[in-house]
N, C-alpha and C positions, 0 to 999 in steps of 0.2 A: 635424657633424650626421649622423646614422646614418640608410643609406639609405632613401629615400622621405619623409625631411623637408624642411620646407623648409628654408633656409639659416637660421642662428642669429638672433637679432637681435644689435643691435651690443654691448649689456648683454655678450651670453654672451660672446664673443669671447674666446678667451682670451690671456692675455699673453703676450708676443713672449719667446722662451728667447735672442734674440739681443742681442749691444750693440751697439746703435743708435749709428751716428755721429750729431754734434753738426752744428745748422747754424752754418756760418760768420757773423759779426755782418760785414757788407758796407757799409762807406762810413765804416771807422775811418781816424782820423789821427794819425800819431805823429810829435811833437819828441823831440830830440835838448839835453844839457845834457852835455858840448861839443855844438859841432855837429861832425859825421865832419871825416876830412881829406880822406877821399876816396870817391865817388860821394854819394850825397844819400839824406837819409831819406826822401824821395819814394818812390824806390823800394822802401822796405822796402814798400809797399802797396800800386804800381802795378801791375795786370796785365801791361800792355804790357812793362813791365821784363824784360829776359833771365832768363834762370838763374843766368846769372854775373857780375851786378849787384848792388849793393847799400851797404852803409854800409861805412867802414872810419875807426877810430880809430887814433891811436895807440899802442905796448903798454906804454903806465904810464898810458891815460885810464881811467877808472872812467864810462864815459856811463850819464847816467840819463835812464831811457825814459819821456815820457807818452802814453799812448795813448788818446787819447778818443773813445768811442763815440757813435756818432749819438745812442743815445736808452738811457736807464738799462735796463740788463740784469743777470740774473742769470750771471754767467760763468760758464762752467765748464773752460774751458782756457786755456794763453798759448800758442803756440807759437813759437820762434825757429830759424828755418830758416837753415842755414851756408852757408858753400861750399863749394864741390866736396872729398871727403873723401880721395881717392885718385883716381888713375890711373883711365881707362876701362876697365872689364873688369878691375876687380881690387877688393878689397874693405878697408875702412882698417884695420889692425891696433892702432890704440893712440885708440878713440875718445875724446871729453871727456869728462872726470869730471864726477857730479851736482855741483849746485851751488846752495846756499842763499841767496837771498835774502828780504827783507823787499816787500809786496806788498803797498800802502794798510793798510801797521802791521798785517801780519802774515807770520810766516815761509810762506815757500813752497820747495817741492823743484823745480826743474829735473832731468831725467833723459834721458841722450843715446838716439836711437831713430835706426834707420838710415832714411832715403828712397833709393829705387834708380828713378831717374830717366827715363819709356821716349823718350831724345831722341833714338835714333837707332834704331828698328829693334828686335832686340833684344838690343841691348849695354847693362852692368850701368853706371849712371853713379852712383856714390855721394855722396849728399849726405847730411850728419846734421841734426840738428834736438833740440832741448831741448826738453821738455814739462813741461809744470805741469799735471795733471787735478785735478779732484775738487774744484774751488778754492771752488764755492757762494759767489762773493763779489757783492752786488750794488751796482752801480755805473757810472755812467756815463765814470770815468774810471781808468785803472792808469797807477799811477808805479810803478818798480823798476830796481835797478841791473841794467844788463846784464851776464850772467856771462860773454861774450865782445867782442875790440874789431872781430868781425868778423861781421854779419849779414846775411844776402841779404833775409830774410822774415818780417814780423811777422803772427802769425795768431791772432784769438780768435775763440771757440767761446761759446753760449751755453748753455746747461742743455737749450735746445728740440730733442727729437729730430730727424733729420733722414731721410727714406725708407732704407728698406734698400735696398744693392744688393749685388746676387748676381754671385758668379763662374759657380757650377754649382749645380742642384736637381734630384736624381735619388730614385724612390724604388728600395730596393733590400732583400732581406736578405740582412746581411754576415755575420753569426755563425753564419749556419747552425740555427737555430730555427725555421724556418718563419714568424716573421712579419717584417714589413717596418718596414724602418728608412728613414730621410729621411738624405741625407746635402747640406750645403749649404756651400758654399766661401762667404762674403761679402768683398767688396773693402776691410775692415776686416784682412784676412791672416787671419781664422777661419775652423777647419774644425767643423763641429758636426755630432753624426750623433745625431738626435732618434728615439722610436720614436713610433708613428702617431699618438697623443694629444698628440704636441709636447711631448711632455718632454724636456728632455735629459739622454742617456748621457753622453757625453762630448763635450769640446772642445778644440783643439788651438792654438795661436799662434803661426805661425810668423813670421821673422826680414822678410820680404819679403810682396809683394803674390804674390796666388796668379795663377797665367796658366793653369794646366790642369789636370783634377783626371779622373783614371780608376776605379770601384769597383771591385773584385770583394771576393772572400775577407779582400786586401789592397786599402788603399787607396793609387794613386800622386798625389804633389802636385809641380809644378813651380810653383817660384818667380821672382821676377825675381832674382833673385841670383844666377841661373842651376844651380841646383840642384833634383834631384830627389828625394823624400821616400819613404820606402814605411811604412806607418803598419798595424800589423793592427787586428782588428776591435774591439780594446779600447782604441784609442789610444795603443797605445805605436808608439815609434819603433823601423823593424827596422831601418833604414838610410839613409842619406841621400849621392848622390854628387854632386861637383861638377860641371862642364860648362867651367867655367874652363880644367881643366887636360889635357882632349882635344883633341891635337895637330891633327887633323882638321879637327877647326873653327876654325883661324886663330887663335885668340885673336878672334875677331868676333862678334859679334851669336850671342852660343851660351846662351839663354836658351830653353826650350823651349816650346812656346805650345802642343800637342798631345801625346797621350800612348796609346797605345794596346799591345795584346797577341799577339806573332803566336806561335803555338805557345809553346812556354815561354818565350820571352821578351818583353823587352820592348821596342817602339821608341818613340822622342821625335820631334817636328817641330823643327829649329830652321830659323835664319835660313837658308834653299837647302840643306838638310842633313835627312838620314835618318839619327839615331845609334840603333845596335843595342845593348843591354845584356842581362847573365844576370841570371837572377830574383832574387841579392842582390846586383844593382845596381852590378856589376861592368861598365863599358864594355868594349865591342867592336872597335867600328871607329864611324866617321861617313861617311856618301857622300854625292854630291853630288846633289838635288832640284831638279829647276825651281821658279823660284819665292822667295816671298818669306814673311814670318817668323809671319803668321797664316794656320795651319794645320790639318786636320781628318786622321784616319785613317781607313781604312773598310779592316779588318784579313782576310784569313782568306777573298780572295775567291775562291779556290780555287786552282789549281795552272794558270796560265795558260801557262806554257811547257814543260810537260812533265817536270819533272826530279824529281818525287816531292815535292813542298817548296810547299805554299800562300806565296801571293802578298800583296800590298799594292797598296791606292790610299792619295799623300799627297796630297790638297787644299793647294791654297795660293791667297792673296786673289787675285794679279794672272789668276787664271784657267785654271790647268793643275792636270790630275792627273797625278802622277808614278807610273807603275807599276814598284812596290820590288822587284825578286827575291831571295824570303825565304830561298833557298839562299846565293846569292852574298852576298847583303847588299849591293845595290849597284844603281843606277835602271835601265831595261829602254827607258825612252821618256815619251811622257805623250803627253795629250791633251787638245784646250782644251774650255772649260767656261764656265761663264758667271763673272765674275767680282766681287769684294765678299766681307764675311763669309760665312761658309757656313751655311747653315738645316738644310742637311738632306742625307746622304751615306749613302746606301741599294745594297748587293747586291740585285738584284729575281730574282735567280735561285740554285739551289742550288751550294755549290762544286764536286759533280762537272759543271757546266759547261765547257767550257772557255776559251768566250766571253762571261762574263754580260755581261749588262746591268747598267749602274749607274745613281741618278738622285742626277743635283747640284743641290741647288737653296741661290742664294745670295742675298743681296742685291736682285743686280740679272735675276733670271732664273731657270729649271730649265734644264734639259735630260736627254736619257739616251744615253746614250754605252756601246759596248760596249770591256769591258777592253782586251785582249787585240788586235782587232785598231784599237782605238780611231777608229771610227769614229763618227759622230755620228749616232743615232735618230731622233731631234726634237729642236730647240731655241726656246725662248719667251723676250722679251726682256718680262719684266712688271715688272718695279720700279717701286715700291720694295716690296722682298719684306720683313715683318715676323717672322714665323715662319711655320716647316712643320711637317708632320707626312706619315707615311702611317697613309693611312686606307680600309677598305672595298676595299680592291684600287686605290686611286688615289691621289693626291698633291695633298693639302689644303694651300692657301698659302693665308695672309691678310695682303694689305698694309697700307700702313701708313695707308693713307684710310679703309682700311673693309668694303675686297672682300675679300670670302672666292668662293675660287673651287676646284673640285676637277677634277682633270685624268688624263686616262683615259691608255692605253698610248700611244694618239698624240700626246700631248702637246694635246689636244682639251681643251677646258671644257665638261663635262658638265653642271654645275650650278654656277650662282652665287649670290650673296646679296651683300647692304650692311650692314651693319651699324655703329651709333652707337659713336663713342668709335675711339682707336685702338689695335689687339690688342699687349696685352704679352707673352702667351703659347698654346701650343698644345698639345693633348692630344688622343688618340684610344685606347676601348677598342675591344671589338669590334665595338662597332653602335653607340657616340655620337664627335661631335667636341666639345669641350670648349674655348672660346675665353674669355681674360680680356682685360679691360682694367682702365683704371680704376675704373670704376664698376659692373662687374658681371662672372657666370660666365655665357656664355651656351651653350648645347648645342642640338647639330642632330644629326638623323638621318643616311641614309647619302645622302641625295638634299637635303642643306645645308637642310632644312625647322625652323623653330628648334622645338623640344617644350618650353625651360622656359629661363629666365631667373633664376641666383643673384644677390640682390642684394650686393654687396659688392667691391669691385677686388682683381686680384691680381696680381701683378709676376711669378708664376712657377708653374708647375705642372708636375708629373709623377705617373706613374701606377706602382701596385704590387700584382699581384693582382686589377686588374680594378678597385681601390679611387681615387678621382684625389684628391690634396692640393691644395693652394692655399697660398701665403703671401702674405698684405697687402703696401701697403708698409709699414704699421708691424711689420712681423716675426713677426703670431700666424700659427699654422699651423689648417688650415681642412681638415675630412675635407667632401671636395664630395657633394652627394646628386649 
């Protein structure tokens, strides 16, 4: 809706440029013809089941699978989940070939797809899986021969879309044209970078689940595969490096979960690790971060120890900022924080500082803490923090009950408000705050006063030009008045 309308009705909406995951079909039961020789087809469907549980046949049995669905559906997927593919922290070189079979008296394709596992931190655990899509078969029961005598995990999918979920939703212009592009990572492994009207430029699919996605000119993508991507504005691939094979990081949990820009280069967050790379993605060194493997950067916060050479904050969940020295390339110290995912990682002062102020606000808390000599400002223990923003010279956090509350230098609550529903996202320009939930856009002044209410939910918003987007959970994209 172009500014000063009201929100669309649901008619206009337009269609989601994303693919939608499928909902899972929940309270399927599957036989076995043999029965396994070893663990039980139970577990092909049991939650409680391990990872590394499951059916196992003989290698001359042909098992034929029936799986029968609670209540006739329209299918649209089979899945069969294997075991473990490879080594931890290493990737399987010789996956299973597709494989045809027949599917209530019709051929169907099987085709191998990697799963990377996050069961320990972030170390790459391989597991494959056979997929069948597109199947439109409707039926309350599938028979079909198993194309392996080894499965962990029987999975179907129904036709009925299932809510979008987002890695990252930023708006940005990447090409250099003066207008603005949406760039959004979904936990489907696509990157899609739409222009304002939600069309899409291009789209990307990579091999792994996305864990952190940075914009500029170039786009960086880190995967669970433990590799890093650098894509330019047109979608092509400039380079991509491993993480595996940096000596630095042990062979351990070397998956990057954070991604950011210090001077020309670039650094990663991994598991207690700070890795430095050149801008084609050439590794450096790795050093050693307090901390643990979900991470935030707050890049460029100026030159805190003197030696000509801007600095680094790494965030990490358990509650420390690690301050990186961008000369050495190597940790200087940290300082605690509040701990939980992180909302919001804010410089509140210029880099020629040489002490800024920083504000963390996470999970379970803010605070503001000065770099350098890392001392602690204020601290607020307010969880459960839903998202932040800064806004109007303060720090707007909405938990996840309902409070929206804005918080002055002292860490003071200057203005509160309640509000219905629980906030999925946050946004501020220069004189509105911009809160969704599920059932609506709602916007307050600089003193949390509400002026207008959009009818419609949205899982995600950011702002470009002063202009604020929206995305549903069915995936349309939404110009906010």
């Amino acid at each position: 809706a172009p500014p000063g309308d009201s929100a669309p009705p649901a008619a206009s909406v337009p269609a989601s440029p994303f693919r939608l995951p499928r909902q899972v079909v929940d309270g399927i039961r599957v036989s076995a013809d043999p029965a396994p020789e070893r663990g039980a087809v139970e577990h092909l469907t049991d939650p409680l089941a391990s990872a590394y549980s499951g059916a196992t046949w003989s290698k001359d049995a042909r098992p034929i699978l029936t799986v029968r669905l609670p209540r006739r559906e329209r299918v649209w997927s089979i899945e069969l989940r294997l075991p473990m593919a490879a080594h931890r922290n290493a990737l399987p070189e010789k996956p299973p070939p597709p494989f045809e079979t027949t599917v209530n008296d019709r051929t169907v394709r099987f085709v191998p797809e990697l799963d990377l596992l996050p069961l320990h931190k972030g170390s790459v655990y391989p597991f494959m899986r056979l997929v069948a899509r597109d199947l439109q078969i409707e039926t309350d029961t599938l028979r079909f021969q198993a194309p392996l005598t080894r499965i962990r995990r029987v999975r179907v999918r129904s036709e009925r879309p299932a809510p979008l979920r987002l890695v990252h939703f930023e708006a940005r212009d990447i090409d250099g044209d003066g207008a603005i592009e949406l760039v959004a990572a979904t936990a489907e492994r696509e990157l899609l970078v739409l222009d304002a009207a939600g069309r899409t430029q291009w789209r990307y699919r990579f091999p792994a689940e996305i864990t952190a996605v940075d914009v500029d000119r170039e786009i960086l993508v880190a995967t669970r595969e433990a590799r890093l991507y650098c894509l330019d504005a047109a979608g092509r691939q400039c380079w991509s490096t491993s993480f595996l094979d940096v000596p630095e990081l042990g062979g351990d949990c070397p998956t990057a979960y954070s991604i950011a820009r210090m001077g020309n280069r670039i650094v990663t967050g991994n598991y207690a690790r700070a890795t430095f790379l050149e801008p084609d993605g050439r590794v450096l060194n790795a050093t050693f971060a307090y901390g643990a493997f979900e991470t935030g950067w707050l890049p460029d916060i100026g030159d805190v120890n003197g030696d000509g050479v801007r600095d680094a904050l790494l965030y990490n969940v358990w509650g420390t900022c690690t301050l990186i020295d961008g000369k050495a390339r190597r940790a200087m110290g940290y300082v605690s924080c509040p701990r939980g995912a992180l909302r919001l990682l804010r410089a509140l002062d210029p880099p020629e500082v040489r002490d800024p102020r920083v504000l963390v606000v996470s999970e379970n808390g803010a605070a503001m803490v000065h770099a350098a000599t890392r001392k602690t400002v204020w601290r607020q223990a307010i969880a459960p923090v839903a998202c932040a923003t800064w806004f109007a010279g303060k720090t707007a956090i909405a938990k996840n009950e309902g409070a929206l509350l804005l918080l002055d230098d002292s860490g003071n609550a200057v203005a509160k408000h309640w509000m219905d529903g629980a906030p999925a996202a946050m946004v501020a320009t220069a004189k509105e705050l911009y809160v969704a939930d599920d059932v609506a856009v709602r916007v307050f002044d600089a003193r949390l006063r509400p002026t207008r209410t959009i009818p419609g939910g949205c899982t995600a918003l950011a702002v470009g030009n002063d202009a604020v987007f929206g995305l549903t959970p069915a995936g349309a994209v939404l110009r906010l008045p």
